[in-house]
C-alpha positions in Angstrom: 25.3 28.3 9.9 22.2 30.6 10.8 18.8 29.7 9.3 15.8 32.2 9.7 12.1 31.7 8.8 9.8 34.4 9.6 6.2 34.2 8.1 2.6 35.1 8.6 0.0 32.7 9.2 -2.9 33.0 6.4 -4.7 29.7 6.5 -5.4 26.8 9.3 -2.4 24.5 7.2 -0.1 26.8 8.3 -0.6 26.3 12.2 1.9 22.9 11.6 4.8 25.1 10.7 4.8 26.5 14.8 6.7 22.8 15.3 10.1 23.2 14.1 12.2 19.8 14.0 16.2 20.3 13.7 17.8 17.7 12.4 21.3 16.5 14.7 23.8 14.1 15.2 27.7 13.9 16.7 28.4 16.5 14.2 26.0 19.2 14.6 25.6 20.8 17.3 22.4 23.3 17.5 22.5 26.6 19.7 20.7 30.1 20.0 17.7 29.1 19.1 15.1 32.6 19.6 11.8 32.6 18.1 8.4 34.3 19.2 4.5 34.1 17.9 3.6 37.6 17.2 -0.5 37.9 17.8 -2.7 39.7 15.2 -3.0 42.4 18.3 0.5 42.8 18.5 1.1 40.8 21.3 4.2 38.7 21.3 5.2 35.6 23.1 8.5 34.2 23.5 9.7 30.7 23.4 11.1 29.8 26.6 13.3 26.5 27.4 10.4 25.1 29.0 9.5 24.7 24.8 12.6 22.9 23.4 13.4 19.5 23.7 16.0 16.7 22.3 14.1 13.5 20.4 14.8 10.1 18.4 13.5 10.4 14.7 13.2 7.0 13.3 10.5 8.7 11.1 13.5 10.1 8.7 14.6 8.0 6.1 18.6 8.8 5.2 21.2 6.8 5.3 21.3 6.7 8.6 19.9 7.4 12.3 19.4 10.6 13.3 18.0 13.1 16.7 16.1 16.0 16.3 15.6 19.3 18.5 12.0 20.0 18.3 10.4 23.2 19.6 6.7 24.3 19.1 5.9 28.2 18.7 3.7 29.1 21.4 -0.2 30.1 20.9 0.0 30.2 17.0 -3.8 31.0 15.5 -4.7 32.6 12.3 -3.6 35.9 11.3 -0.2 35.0 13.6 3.4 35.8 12.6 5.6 33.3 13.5 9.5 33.9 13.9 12.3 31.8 14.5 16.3 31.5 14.3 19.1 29.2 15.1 22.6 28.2 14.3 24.3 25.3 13.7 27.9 24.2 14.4 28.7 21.7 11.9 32.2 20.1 12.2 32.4 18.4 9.1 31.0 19.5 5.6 30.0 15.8 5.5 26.9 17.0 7.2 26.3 21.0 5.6 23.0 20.5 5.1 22.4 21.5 1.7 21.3 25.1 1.0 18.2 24.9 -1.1 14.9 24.6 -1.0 13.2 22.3 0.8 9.4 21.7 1.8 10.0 19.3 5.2 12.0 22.1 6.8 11.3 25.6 5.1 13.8 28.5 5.4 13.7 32.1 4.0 17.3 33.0 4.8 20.4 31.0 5.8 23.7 32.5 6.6 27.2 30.2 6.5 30.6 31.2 8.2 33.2 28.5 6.9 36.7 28.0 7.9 39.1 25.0 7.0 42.5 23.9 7.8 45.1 25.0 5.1 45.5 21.6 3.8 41.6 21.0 3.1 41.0 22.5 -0.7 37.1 23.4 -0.6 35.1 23.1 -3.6 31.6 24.4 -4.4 28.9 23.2 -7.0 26.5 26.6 -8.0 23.1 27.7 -9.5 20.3 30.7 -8.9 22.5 31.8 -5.4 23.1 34.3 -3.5 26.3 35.0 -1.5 27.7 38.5 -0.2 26.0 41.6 -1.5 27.1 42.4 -5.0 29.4 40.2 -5.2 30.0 37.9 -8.4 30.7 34.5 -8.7 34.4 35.4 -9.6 34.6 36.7 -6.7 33.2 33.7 -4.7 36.1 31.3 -6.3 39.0 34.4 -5.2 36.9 33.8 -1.3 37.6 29.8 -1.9 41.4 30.1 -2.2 41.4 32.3 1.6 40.5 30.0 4.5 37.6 31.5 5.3 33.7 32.6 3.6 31.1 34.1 4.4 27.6 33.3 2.6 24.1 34.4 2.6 21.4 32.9 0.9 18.1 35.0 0.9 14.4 34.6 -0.2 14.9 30.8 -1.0 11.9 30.3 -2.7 9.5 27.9 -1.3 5.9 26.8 -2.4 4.8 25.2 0.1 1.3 24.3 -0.9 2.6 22.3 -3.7 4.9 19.5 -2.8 5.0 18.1 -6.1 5.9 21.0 -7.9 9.1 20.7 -9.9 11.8 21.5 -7.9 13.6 25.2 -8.0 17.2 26.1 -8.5 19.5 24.8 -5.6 21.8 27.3 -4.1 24.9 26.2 -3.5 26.4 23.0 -2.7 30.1 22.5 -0.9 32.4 19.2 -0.9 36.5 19.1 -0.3 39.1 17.4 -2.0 39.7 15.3 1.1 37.9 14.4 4.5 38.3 12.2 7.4 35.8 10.1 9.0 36.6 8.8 12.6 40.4 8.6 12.3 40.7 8.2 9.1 41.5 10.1 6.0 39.8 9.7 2.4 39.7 11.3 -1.0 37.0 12.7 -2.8 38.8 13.3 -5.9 36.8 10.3 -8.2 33.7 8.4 -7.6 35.5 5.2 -7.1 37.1 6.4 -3.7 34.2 7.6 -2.7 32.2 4.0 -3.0 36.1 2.9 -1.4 34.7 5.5 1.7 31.3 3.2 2.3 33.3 0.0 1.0 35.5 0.5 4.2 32.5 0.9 6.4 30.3 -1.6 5.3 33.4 -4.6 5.3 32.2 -7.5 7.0 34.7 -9.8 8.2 34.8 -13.0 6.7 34.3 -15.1 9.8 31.1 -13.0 10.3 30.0 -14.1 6.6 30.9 -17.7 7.6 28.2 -17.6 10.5 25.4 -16.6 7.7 26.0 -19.4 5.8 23.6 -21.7 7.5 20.8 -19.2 7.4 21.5 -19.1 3.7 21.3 -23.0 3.1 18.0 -22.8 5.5 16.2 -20.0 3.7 16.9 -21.4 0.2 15.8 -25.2 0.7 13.3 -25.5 -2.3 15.3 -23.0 -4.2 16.7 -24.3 -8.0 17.7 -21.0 -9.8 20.2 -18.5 -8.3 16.9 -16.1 -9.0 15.0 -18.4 -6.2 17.7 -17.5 -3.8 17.7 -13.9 -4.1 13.9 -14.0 -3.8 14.5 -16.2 -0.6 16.9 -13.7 0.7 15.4 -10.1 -0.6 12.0 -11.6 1.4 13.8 -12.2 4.6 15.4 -8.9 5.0 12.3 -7.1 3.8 10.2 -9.5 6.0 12.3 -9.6 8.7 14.6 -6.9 9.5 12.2 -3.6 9.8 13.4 -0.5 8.6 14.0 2.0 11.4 16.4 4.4 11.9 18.2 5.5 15.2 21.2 7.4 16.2 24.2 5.1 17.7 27.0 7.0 18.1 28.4 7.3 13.7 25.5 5.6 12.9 24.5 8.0 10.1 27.7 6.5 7.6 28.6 3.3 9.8 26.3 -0.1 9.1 26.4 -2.3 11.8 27.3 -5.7 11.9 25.4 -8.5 10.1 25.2 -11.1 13.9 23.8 -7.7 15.3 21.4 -6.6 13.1 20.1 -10.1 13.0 19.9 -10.1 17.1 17.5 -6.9 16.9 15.7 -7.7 14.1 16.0 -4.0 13.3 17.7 -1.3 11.2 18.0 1.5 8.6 18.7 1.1 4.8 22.4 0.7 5.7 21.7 -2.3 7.8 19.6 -3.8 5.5 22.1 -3.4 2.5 24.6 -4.7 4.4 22.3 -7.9 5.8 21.4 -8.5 2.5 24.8 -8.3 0.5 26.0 -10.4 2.9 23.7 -13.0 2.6 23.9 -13.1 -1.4 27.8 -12.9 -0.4 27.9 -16.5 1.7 26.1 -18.0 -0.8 28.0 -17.1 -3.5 26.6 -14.4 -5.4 28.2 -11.4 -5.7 26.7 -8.1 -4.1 27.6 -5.2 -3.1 25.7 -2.2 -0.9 25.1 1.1 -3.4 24.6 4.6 -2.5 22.0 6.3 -4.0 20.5 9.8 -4.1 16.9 9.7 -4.4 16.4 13.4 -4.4 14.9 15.2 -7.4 17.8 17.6 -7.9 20.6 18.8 -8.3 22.0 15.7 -10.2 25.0 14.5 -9.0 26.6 13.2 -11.7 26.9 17.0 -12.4 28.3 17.6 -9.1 31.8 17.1 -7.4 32.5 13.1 -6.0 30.9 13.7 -2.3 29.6 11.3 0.4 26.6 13.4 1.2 25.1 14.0 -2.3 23.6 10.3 -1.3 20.8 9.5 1.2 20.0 5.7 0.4 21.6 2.9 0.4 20.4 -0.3 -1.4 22.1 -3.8 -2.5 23.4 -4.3 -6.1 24.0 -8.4 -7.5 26.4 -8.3 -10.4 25.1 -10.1 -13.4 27.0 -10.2 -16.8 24.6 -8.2 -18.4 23.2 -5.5 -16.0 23.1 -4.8 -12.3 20.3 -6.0 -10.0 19.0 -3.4 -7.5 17.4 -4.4 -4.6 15.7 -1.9 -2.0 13.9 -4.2 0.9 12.7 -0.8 2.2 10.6 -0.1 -0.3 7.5 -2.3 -0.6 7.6 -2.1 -4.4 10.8 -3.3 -4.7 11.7 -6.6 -5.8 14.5 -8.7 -7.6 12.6 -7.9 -11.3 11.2 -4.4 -10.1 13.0 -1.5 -9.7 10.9 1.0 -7.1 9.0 4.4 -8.7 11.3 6.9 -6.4 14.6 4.8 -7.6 14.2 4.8 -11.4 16.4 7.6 -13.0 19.0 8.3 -10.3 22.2 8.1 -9.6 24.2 5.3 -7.4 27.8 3.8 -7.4 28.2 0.3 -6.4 30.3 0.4 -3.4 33.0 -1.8 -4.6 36.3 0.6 -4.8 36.1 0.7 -8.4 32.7 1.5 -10.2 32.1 4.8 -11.2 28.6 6.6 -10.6 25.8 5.0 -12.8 22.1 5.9 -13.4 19.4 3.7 -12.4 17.2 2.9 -15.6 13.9 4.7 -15.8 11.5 1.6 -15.5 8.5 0.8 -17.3 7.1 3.2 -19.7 4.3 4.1 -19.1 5.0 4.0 -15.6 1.5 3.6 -14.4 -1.2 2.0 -17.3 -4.8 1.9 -16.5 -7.4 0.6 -18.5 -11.4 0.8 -18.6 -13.6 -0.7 -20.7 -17.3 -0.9 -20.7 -19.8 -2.7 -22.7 -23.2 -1.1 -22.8 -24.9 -4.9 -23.9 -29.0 -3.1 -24.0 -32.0 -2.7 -21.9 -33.9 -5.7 -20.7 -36.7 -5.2 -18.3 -36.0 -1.8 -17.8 -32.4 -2.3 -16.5 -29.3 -1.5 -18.3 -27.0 -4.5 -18.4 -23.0 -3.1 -18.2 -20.1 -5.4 -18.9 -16.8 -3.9 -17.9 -13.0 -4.3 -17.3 -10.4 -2.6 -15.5 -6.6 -3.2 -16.8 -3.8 -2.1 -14.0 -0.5 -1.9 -15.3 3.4 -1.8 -14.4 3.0 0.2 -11.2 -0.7 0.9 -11.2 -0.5 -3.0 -11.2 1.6 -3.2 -8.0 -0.6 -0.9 -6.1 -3.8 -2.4 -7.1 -2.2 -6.3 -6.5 -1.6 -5.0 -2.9 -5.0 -4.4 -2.3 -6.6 -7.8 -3.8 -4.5 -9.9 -1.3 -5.7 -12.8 0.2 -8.3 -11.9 3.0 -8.8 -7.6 1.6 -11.1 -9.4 -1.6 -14.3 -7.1 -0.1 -12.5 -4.6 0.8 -11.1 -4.5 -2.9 -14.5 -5.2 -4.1 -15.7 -2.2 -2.4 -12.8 0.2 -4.0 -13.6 -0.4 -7.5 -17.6 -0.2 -7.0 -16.8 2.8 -5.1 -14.5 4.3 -7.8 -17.1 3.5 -10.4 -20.1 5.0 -8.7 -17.5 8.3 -7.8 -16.9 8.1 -11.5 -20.6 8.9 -12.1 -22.0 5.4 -12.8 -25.6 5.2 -10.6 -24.9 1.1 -9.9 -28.2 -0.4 -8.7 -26.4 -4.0 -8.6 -22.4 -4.9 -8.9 -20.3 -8.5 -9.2 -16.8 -9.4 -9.7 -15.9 -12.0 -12.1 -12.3 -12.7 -13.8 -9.6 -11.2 -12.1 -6.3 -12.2 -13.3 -3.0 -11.4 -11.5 0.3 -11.2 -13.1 3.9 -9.5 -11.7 3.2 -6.4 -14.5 -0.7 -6.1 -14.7 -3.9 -6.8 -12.9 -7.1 -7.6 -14.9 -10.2 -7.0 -13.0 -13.8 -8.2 -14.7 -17.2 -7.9 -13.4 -21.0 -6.6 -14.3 -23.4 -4.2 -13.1 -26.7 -2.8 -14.0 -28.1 0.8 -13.9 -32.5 0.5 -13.2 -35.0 2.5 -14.6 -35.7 3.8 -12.0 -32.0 5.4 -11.4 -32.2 6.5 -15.2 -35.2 8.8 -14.3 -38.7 9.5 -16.0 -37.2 10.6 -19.2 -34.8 7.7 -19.5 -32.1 10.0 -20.3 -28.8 8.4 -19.8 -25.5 10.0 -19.4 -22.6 7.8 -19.5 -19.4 8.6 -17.3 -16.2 8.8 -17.8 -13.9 7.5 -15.0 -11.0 8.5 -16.9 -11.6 12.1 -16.7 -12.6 11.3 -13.2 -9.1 10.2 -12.5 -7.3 13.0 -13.6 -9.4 15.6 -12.0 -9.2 13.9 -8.8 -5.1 12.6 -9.2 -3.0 14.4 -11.6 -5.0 18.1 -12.3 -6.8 18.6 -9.3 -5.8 22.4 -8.9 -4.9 25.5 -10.5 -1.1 25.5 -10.8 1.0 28.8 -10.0 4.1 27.0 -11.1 5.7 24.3 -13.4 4.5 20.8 -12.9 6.1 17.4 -13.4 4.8 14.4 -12.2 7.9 12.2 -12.7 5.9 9.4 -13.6 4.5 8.9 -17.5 1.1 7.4 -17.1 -1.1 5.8 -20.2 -5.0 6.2 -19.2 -7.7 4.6 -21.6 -10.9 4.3 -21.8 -13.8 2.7 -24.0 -17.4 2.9 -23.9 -19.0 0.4 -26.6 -23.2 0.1 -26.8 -24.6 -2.0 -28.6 -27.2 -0.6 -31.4 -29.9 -3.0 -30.3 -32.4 -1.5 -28.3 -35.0 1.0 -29.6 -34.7 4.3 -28.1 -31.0 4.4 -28.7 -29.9 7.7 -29.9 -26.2 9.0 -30.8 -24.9 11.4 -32.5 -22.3 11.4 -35.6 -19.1 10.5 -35.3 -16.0 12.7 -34.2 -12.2 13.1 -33.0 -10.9 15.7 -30.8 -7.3 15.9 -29.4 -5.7 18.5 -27.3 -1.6 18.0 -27.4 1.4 20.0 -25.4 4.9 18.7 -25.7 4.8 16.0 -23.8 0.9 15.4 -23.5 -1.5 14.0 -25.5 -5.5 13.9 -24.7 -7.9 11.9 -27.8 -11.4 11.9 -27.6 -13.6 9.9 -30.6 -16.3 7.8 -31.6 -17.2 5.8 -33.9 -20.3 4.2 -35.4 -20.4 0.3 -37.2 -23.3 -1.6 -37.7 -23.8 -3.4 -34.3 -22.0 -0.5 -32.0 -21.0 3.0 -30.9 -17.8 2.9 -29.7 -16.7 5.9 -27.4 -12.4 6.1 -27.2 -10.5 8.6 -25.2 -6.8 8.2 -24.2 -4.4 10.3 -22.2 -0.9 10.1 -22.3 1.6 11.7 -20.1 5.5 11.7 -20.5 5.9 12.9 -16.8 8.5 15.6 -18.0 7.8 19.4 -17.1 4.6 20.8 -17.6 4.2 24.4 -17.7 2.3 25.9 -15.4 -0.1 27.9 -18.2 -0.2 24.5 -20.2 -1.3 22.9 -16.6 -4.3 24.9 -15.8 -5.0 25.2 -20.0 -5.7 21.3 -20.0 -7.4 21.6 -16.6 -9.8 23.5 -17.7 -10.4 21.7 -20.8 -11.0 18.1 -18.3 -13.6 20.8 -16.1 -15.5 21.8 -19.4 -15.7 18.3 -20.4 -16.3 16.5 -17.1 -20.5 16.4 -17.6 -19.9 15.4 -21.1 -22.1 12.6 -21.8 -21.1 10.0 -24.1 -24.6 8.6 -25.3 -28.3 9.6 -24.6 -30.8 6.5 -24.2 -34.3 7.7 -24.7 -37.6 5.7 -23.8 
């Protein structure tokens, strides 16, 4: 396989993309690697040897270790064109990388020679590709049934300045009817002999399971429910065992041992799967490891049965009514929540008999946030504010990681620093009620705005940290392509002041709403006898946005971000 990427320098960001990491293992080997930095003066220099080099990357999360070539483009500056090329000799489609975009590892062009035995049957999965010149995709599938292909894959479109952009079209994707692993054979025909693949790799032997069972009975003393025990055990691996990942020899399919990983306290998401299973295993629960493909496309329960359409694995306990997934890598994981970059994809419980499942979608909305503030009047020429801040589902897990024990001020200072941000000119600021539960975060307190900060005409605006959050989170630039966030999000906010100081002046009431498919914006007040109440919501379904519907409701936020809710005159 030969990858090219040749492209021209236009902004400081784009100096990072002179390091070039290669991804390796037994597999792959990488050769021919030629690249220069072409000067804007015409001048080009040459990598040399001197420039390449051979590294660990425990940085890569996969399901499993893995060593990189690195090599850094000499004397890159602004104005630059940077050019490189190398090709890959991969023994085993197990590790082809997949041809499509990607923003980690960019690549304008990739060309693929493939030849297999006579009794390997290759099979290939298709969308928005390119292979020979002219030729059709009929004429790809007569290509299959020879023993030998060549594809090209050109202009594979890339924005790299917008990571979160909805992914494009992958290219083309390649599995076989059979493999072998080590010195074995396998199938790929179903799903459940591909979770019989990992099942293989992951056994344990039962005398090793016997040795965990006196760290089981120490870890759940205090435990009464079989939930207790999974907590106890889900904490210990999480706690315990850190994640990193390193190349030993197969390590990228192969788990270790459960008395091993234990002696180094150490290991990738394979390792701790296996840990953990185990654990839930010699204590009677049933578990199993699960692969799972956290990517955002293509989805492979479209795709043919293939080990490498997965890069995580994670621990599933059988219950009679659902599965429990358990991910101790992930520090929002737990045994009742399922973790943001999980939620909607596919795994298969590693059992030798499940078939691929999807992971359910989670909370909805996925993040919730609430404001509220009560505008109570003027006493003394200060403004006395009442507010509170509602976190919910994973806004709530977030936010309950920063109001730990022994972080209180630092919390403190986020929120007071988020208000004033916001717009809010806080002369004076205390916390009061906070209350903490698994799926929300209630945060109360005061603050007061002085005359003086109001100014000489006592005009006051009052903010909206609301459209403060999208502007700053979700819409902070003009999109040249579709948008999806992935996450639906719920955003609220209320402003109620009291009609009981003189001066107070509002206006009339009103509603306003702008709506897409799949968004919703309110804005309205309302006037009773004691109170103006200011409402604006925002909801968010996290599918695709369109990229002229983006910047539409962008613009709308920018045209109403000095919008004030209510003038107080003197």
């Amino acid at each position: 396989m030969k990858v090219h990427k040749n492209y021209r320098v236009i902004s400081t960001a784009g100096l990072r993309y002179a390091d070039v990491i290669i991804p390796l293992n037994d597999f792959i080997e990488v050769g021919d690697i030629k690249g220069y930095t072409e000067l804007p003066n015409g001048k080009k220099i040459h990598l040399t040897k001197q420039d390449i080099g051979l590294s660990s990357a425990p940085g890569f999360r996969g399901l499993g270790g893995i060593q990189v070539v690195t090599f850094s483009l000499p004397g890159p500056t602004l104005g630059a064109r940077l050019f490189y090329e190398y090709k890959l000799v991969i023994k085993s489609l197990l590790y082809l990388p997949r041809l499509m975009p990607r923003t980690d590892c960019p690549t304008n062009r990739v060309v693929v020679l493939l030849n297999w035995e006579s009794k390997i049957k290759p099979r290939f999965d298709s969308e928005g590709f390119n292979f020979a010149p002219n030729d059709s995709l009929e004429t790809l599938g007569r290509q299959f049934k020879k023993r030998d292909l060549k594809f090209f894959a050109d202009n594979l479109p890339e924005i790299v300045a917008e990571p979160n952009s909805c992914p494009e079209r992958f290219h083309i994707l390649l599995s076989t009817d059979n493999f072998s692993y080590g010195k074995a054979g396998f199938s790929s025909i179903s799903w459940q002999e591909i979770g019989y693949f990992f099942a293989k790799l992951s056994v344990q032997p039962q005398n090793k399971i016997d040795e965990l069972k006196p760290l089981t009975q120490k870890l759940c003393v205090g435990s009464i429910t079989r939930s207790d025990s999974l907590r106890a055990f889900f904490n210990f691996v999480a706690d315990s065992v850190s994640y990193v990942a390193l190349q030993v020899s197969k390590g990228d399919f192969t788990p270790h041992r459960c008395d091993v990983i234990l002696s180094r306290r150490f290991g990738d998401c394979k390792d701790q799967s296996i840990l953990l299973s185990s654990l839930c295993r010699a204590a009677g629960i049933e578990a199993y490891p699960a692969l799972i493909a956290t990517g955002d496309m293509p989805e492979v329960s479209s795709l043919f049965p293939w080990p490498s359409w997965f890069d995580h694995v994670v621990t599933v306990v059988r219950t009679p009514s659902d599965d429990i997934i358990l991910d101790p890598s992930d520090k929002f994981s737990g045994i009742n929540a399922i973790p943001p970059r999980l939620r909607g994809k596919s795994y298969l419980v590693c059992d030798g008999v499940s078939g691929l499942k999807t992971v359910p979608n989670g909370p909805d909305p996925a993040v919730a946030i609430s404001w509220e503030f009560h505008v109570t009047g003027m006493v003394s020429d200060v403004l006395s504010v009442d507010f509170n801040v509602n976190f919910a589902n994973d806004a709530a897990a977030a936010y309950n990681e920063i109001w730990q024990d022994g972080k209180n001020e630092q919390a403190v200072s986020l929120i007071q620093s988020q208000l004033k941000f916001a717009g809010w000119d806080i002369s004076s600021f205390s916390i009061g009620e906070r209350i903490k539960k698994d799926d929300s975060l209630l945060i109360g307190g005061h603050f007061m705005v002085s005359g003086n900060d109001v100014g000489d005409a006592w005009n006051l605006s009052v903010p909206s940290p609301l459209s403060t959050y999208l502007l700053q989170n979700l819409f902070p630039d003009v999109r040249i392509t579709d948008f999806c966030n992935k996450n639906s999000y719920r955003l609220e906010e209320s402003v109620i002041v009291d009609n009981i100081f003189p001066g107070l002046m509002v206006g009339s009431e009103y509603s306003d709403s702008w709506r897409r498919q799949g968004l919703e914006f309110t804005d309205e007040m309302t006037i009773d006898s004691n109170s103006s109440i200011y409402h604006r919501r925002f909801d968010y379904s996290g599918d695709l946005l369109p990229a002229v519907d983006y910047n539409a409701f962008r613009d709308f936020l920018l045209s109403r971000k000095d919008q004030q809710y209510v003038r107080i005159h003197k």
